[in-house]
TORKOL-4160 file (C-alpha; in steps of 0.2 Angstrom, whole numbers, padded with zeros to 4 digits, m for minus):
290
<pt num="1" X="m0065" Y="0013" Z="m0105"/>
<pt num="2" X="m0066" Y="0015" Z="m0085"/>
<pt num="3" X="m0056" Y="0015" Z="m0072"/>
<pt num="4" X="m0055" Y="m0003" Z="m0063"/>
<pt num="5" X="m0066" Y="m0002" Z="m0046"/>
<pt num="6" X="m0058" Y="m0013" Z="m0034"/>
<pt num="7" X="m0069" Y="m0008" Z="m0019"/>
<pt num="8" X="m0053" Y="m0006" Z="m0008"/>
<pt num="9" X="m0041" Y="0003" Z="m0014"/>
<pt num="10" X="m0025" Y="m0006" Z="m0006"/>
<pt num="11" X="m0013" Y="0004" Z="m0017"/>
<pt num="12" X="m0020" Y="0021" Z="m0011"/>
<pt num="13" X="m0019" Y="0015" Z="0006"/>
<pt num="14" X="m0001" Y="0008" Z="0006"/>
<pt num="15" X="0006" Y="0023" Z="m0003"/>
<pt num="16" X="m0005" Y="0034" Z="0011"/>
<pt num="17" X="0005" Y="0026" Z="0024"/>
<pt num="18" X="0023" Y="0028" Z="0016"/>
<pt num="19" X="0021" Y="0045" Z="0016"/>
<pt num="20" X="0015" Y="0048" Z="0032"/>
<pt num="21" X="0026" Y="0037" Z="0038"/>
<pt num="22" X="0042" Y="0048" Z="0031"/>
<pt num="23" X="0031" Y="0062" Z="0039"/>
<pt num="24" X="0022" Y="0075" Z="0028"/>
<pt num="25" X="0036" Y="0086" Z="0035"/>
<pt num="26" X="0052" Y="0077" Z="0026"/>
<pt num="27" X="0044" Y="0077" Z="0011"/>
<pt num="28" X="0052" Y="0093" Z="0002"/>
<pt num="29" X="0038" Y="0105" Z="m0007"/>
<pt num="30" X="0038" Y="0100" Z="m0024"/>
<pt num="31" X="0041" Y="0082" Z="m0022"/>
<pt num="32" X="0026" Y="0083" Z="m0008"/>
<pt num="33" X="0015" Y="0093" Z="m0023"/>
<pt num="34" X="0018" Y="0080" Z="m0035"/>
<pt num="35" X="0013" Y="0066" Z="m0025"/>
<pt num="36" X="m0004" Y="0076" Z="m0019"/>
<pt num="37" X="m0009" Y="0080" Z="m0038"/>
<pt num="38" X="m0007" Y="0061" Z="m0042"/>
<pt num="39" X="m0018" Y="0057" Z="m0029"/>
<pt num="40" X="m0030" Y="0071" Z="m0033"/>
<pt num="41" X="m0034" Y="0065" Z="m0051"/>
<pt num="42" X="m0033" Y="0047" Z="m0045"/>
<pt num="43" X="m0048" Y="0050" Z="m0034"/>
<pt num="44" X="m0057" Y="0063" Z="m0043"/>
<pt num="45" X="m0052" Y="0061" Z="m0061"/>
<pt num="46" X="m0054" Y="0076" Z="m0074"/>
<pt num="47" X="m0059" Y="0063" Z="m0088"/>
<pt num="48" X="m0062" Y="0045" Z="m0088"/>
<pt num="49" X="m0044" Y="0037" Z="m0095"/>
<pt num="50" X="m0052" Y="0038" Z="m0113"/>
<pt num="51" X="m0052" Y="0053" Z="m0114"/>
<pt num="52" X="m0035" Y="0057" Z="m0106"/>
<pt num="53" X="m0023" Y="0046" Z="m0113"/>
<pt num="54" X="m0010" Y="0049" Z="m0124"/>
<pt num="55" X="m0010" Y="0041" Z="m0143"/>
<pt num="56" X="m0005" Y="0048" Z="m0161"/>
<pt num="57" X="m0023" Y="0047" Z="m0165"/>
<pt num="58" X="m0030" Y="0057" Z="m0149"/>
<pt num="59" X="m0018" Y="0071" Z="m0151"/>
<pt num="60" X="m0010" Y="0073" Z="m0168"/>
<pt num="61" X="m0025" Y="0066" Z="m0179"/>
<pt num="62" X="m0040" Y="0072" Z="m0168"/>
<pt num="63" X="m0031" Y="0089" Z="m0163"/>
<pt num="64" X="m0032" Y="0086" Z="m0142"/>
<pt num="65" X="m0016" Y="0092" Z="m0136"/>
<pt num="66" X="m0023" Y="0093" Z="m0118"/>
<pt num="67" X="m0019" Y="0075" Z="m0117"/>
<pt num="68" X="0001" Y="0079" Z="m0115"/>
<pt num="69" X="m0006" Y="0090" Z="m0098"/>
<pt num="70" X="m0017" Y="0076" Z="m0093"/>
<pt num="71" X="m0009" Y="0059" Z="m0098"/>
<pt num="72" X="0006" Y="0058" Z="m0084"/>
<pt num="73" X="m0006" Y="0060" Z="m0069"/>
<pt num="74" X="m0020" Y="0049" Z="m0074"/>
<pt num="75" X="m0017" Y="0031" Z="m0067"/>
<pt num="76" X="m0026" Y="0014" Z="m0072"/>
<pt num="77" X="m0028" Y="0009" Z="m0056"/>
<pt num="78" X="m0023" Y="0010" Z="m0037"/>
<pt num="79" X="m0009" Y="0000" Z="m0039"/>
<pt num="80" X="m0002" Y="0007" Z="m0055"/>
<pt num="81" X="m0004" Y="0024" Z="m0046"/>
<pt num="82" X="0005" Y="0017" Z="m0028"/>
<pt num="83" X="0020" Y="0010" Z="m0037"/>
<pt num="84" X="0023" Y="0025" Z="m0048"/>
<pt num="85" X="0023" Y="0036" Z="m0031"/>
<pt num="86" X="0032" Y="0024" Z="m0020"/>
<pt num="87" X="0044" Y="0027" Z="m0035"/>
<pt num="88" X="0041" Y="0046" Z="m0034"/>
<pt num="89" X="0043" Y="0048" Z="m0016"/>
<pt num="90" X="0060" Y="0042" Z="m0015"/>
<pt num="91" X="0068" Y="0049" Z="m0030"/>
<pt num="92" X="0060" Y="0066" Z="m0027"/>
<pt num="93" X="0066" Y="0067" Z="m0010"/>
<pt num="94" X="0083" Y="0062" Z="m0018"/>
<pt num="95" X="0083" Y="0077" Z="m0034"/>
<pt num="96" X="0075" Y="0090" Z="m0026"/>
<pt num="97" X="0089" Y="0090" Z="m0009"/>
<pt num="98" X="0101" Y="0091" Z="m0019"/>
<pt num="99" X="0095" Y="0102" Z="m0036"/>
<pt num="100" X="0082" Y="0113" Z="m0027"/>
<pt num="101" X="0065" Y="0117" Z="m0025"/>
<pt num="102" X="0062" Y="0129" Z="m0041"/>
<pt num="103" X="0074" Y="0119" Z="m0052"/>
<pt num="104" X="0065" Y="0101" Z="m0050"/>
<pt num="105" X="0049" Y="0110" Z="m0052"/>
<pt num="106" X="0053" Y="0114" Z="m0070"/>
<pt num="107" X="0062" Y="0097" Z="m0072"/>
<pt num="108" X="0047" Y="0089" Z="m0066"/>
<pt num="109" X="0037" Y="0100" Z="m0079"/>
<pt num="110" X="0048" Y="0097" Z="m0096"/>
<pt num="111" X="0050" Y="0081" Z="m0091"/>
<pt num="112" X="0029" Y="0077" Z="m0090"/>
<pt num="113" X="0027" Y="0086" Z="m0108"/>
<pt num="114" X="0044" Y="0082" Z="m0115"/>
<pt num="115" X="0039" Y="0063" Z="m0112"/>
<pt num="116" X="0024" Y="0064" Z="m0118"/>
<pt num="117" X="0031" Y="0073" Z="m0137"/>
<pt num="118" X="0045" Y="0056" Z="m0139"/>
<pt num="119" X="0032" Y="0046" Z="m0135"/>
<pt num="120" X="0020" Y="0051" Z="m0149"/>
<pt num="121" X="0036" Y="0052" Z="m0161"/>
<pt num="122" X="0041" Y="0036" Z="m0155"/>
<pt num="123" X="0023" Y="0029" Z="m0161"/>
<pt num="124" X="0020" Y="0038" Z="m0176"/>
<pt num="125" X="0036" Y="0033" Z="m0181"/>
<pt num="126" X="0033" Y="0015" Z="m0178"/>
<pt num="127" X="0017" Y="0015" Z="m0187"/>
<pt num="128" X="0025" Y="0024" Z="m0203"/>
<pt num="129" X="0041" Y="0010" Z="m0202"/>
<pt num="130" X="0030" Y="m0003" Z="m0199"/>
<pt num="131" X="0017" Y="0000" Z="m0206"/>
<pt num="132" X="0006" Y="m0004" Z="m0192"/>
<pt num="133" X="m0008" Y="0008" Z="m0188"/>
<pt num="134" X="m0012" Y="0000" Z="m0172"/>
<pt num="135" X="0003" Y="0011" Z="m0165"/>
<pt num="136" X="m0004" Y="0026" Z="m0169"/>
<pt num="137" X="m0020" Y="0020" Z="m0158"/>
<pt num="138" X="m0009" Y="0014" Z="m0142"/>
<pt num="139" X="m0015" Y="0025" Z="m0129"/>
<pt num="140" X="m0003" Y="0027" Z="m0113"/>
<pt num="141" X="m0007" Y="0037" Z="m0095"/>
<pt num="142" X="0004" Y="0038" Z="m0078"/>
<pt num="143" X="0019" Y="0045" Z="m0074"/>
<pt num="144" X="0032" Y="0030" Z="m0074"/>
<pt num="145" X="0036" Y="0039" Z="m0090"/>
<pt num="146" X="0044" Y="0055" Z="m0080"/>
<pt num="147" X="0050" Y="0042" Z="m0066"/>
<pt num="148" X="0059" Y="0031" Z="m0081"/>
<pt num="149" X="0068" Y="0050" Z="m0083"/>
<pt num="150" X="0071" Y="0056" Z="m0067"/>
<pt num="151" X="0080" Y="0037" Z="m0064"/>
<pt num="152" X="0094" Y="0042" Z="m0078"/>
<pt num="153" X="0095" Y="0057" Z="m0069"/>
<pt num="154" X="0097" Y="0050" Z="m0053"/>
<pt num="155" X="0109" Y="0038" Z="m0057"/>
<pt num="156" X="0119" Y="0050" Z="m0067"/>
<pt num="157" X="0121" Y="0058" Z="m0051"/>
<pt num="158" X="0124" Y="0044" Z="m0045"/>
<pt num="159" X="0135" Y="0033" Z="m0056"/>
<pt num="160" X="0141" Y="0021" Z="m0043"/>
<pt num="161" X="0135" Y="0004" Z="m0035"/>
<pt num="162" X="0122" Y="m0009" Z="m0041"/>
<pt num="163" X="0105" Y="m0010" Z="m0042"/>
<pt num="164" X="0093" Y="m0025" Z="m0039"/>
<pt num="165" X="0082" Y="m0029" Z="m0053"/>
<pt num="166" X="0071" Y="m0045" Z="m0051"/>
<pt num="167" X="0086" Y="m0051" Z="m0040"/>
<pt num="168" X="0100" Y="m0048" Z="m0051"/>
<pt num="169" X="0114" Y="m0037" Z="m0046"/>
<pt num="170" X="0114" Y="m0023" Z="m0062"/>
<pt num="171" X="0126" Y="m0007" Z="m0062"/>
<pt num="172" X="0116" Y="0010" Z="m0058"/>
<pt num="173" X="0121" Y="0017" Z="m0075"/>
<pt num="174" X="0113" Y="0000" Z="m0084"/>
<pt num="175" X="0097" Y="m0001" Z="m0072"/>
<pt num="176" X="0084" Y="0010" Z="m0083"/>
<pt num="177" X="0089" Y="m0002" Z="m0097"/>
<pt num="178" X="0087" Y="m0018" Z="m0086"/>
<pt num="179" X="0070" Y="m0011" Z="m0077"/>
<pt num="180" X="0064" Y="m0008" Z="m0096"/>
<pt num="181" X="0065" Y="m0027" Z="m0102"/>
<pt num="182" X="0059" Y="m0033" Z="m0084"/>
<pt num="183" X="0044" Y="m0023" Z="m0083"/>
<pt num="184" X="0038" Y="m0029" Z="m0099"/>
<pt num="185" X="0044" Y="m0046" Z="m0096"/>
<pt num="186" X="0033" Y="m0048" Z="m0079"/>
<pt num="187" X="0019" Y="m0033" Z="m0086"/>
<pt num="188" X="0019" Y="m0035" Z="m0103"/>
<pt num="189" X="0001" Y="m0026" Z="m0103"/>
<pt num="190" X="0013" Y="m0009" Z="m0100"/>
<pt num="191" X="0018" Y="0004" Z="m0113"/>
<pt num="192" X="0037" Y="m0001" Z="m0118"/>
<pt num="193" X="0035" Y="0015" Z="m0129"/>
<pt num="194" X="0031" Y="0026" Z="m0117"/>
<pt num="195" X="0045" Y="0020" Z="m0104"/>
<pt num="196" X="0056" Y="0021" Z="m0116"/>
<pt num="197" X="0051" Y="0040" Z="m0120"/>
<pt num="198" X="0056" Y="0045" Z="m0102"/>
<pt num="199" X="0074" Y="0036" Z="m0105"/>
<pt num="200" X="0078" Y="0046" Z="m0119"/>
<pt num="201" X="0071" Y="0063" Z="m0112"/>
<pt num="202" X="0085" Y="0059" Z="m0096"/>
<pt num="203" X="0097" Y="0054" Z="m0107"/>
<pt num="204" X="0091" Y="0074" Z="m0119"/>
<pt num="205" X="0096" Y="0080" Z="m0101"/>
<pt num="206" X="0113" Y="0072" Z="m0093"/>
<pt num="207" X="0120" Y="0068" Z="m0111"/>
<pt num="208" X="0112" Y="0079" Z="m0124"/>
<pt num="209" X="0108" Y="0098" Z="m0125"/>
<pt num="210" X="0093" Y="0099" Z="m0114"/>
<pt num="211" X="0098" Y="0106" Z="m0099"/>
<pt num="212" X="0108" Y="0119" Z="m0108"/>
<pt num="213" X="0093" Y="0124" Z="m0119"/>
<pt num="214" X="0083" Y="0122" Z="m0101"/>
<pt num="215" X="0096" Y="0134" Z="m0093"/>
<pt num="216" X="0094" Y="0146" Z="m0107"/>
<pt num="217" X="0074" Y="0146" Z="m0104"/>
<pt num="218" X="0077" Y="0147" Z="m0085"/>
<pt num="219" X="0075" Y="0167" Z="m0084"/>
<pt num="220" X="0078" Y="0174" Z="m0065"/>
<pt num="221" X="0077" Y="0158" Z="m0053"/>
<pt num="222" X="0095" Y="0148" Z="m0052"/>
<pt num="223" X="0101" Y="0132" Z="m0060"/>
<pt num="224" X="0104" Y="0116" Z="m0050"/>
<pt num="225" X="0118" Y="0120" Z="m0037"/>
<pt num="226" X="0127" Y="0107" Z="m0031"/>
<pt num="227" X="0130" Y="0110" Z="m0010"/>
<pt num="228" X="0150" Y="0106" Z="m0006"/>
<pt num="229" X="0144" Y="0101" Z="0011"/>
<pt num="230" X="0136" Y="0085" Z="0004"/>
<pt num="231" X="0148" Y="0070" Z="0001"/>
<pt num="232" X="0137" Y="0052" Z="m0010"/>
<pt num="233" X="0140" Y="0035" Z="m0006"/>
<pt num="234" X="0133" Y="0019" Z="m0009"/>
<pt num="235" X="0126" Y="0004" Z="m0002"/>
<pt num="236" X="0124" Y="m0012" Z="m0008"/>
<pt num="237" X="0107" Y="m0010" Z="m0016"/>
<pt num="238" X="0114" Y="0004" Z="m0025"/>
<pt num="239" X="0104" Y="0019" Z="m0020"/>
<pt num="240" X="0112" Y="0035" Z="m0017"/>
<pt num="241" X="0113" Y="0039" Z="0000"/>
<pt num="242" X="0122" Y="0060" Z="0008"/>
<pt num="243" X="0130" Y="0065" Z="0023"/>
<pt num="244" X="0133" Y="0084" Z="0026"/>
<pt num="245" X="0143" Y="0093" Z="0035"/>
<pt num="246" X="0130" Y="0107" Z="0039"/>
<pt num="247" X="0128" Y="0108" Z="0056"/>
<pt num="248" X="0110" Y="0115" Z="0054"/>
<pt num="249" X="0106" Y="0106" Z="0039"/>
<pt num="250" X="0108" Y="0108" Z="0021"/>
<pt num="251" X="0101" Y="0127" Z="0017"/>
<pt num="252" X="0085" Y="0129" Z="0014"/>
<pt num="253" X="0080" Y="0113" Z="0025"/>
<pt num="254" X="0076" Y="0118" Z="0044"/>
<pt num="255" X="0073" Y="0098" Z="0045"/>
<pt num="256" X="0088" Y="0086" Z="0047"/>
<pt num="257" X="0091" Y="0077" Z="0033"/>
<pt num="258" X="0085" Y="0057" Z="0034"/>
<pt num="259" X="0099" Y="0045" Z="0033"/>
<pt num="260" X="0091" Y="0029" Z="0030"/>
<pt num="261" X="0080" Y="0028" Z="0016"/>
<pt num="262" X="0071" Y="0010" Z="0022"/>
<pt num="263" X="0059" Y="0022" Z="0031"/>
<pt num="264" X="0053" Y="0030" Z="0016"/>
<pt num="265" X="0047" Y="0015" Z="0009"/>
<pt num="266" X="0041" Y="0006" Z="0025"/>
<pt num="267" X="0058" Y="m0006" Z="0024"/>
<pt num="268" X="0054" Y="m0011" Z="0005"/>
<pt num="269" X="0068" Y="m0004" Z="m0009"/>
<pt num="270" X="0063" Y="0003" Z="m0025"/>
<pt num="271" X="0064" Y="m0016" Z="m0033"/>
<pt num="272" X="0055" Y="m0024" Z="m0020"/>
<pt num="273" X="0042" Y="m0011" Z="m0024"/>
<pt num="274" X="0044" Y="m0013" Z="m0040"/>
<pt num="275" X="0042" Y="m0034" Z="m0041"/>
<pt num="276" X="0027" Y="m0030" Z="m0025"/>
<pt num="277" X="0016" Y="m0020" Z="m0036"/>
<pt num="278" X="0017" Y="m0028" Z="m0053"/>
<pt num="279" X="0016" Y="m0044" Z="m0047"/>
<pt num="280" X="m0001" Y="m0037" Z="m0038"/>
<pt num="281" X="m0007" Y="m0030" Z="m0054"/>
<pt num="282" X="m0006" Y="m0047" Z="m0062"/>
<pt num="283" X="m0019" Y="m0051" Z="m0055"/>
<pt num="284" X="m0032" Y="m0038" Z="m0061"/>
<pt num="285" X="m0027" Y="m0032" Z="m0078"/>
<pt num="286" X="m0036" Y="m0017" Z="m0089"/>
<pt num="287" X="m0033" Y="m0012" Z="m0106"/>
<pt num="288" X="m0026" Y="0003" Z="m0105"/>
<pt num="289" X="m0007" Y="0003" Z="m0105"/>
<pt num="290" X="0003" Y="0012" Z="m0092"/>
């Protein structure tokens, strides 16, 4: 299986202009990193989606683990890859102000292989309760997994205000759940598994023992730190939005920090993205779930 050729890629030029449009030089390092390897494997893939796509079969049965590594930054298509790094861009920019550079970057790493384990356990346990083997062949790439995590997180740092899901109002703390059914209800063609997976690795985190067992394997660089200075609120849309009380910034930032997040994503929020892209894809479907 190939990846789709669509002669112009609109995605990759949309999601180009988003970030140079917040400015390569508010885009904190790891966040900035993130986007760049996405975009690196999207253009010059290290295997054709076959052959990086995660499945029971492929990895468990047939012994090739490198799929966990390769899986989250393989994407079907230039829209599958500019709506997961729309997503990306803003909720990076979010985390990593506020746990720190070093500390996302091993969030960001547990989360890509963690996701990838629940959603093989996920599958094989499917296919052993159901007694369908086709589970055990559904093959998933892309990063919305880690994204579907790195919402629970958000929003459990965020617990306040509504989110707009397919034009209805939902509560932060209910919006991963709500995103979940509607991508599948517009995309049905995505992997429901493997969105799921991320859900319950940020749920491991803000709920269960992950961050703790995380904290443990941490070694010599610092846990998240929360900065006094910094006060939430919210908008109507729901997203999270800081004001600080530094007068030079928050430390470790020389830039000031942005205040409106409309110019992150060119004036579109994170749903309007969200309905933009999949609404797109619709109308060039592969086989490969996402």
């Amino acid at each position: 299986m190939q990846r789709r050729s669509r002669g112009i890629n609109t995605g990759l030029i949309l999601l180009l202009s988003q970030i140079f449009h917040v400015g390569v030089n508010n885009i904190p390092p790891v966040t900035l990193a993130t986007l760049a390897v996405n975009i690196w494997f999207f253009l010059s893939p290290l295997k054709p989606l076959l052959g990086s796509c995660l499945s029971v079969e492929t990895c468990y049965q047939q012994k090739d683990w490198q799929r966990l590594l390769l899986s989250p930054f393989h994407h079907a298509d230039d829209w599958h890859l500019y709506f997961n790094m729309a997503s990306m861009l803003w909720k990076g920019i979010n985390l990593e102000r506020r746990l720190g550079s070093k500390w996302f970057a091993y969030v960001i790493v547990t989360f890509s292989l963690l996701t990838g384990v629940v959603y093989l356990l996920l599958e094989f346990a499917l296919a052993e309760f159901m007694n369908e083997p086709v589970f055990r062949r559904n093959c998933a790439v892309g990063f919305s997994g880690v994204l579907f995590a790195l919402k629970v997180l958000n929003n459990h740092y965020c617990p306040g205000g509504f989110a707009n899901v397919l034009g209805f109002p939902v509560p932060n703390r209910f919006a991963c759940w709500a995103e979940l059914v509607a991508i599948h209800f517009i995309s049905p063609g995505t992997s429901f598994t493997g969105h799921l997976a991320g859900i319950l690795v940020g749920l491991m985190y803000t709920l269960g023992p992950l961050k703790k067992i995380m904290e443990m394997c941490a070694g010599n660089f610092p846990s998240p730190v929360h900065y006094p200075g910094q006060q939430y609120y919210f908008n109507s849309s729901g997203y999270s939005r800081y004001q600080d009380y530094y007068p030079h910034g928050m430390p470790g930032y020389s830039e000031e920090v942005p205040r409106d997040y409309d110019a992150y994503t060119a004036g579109l929020s994170e749903e309007e993205q969200l309905e933009r892209a999949l609404r797109a894809s619709l109308w060039d479907r592969g086989q490969v779930s996402v």
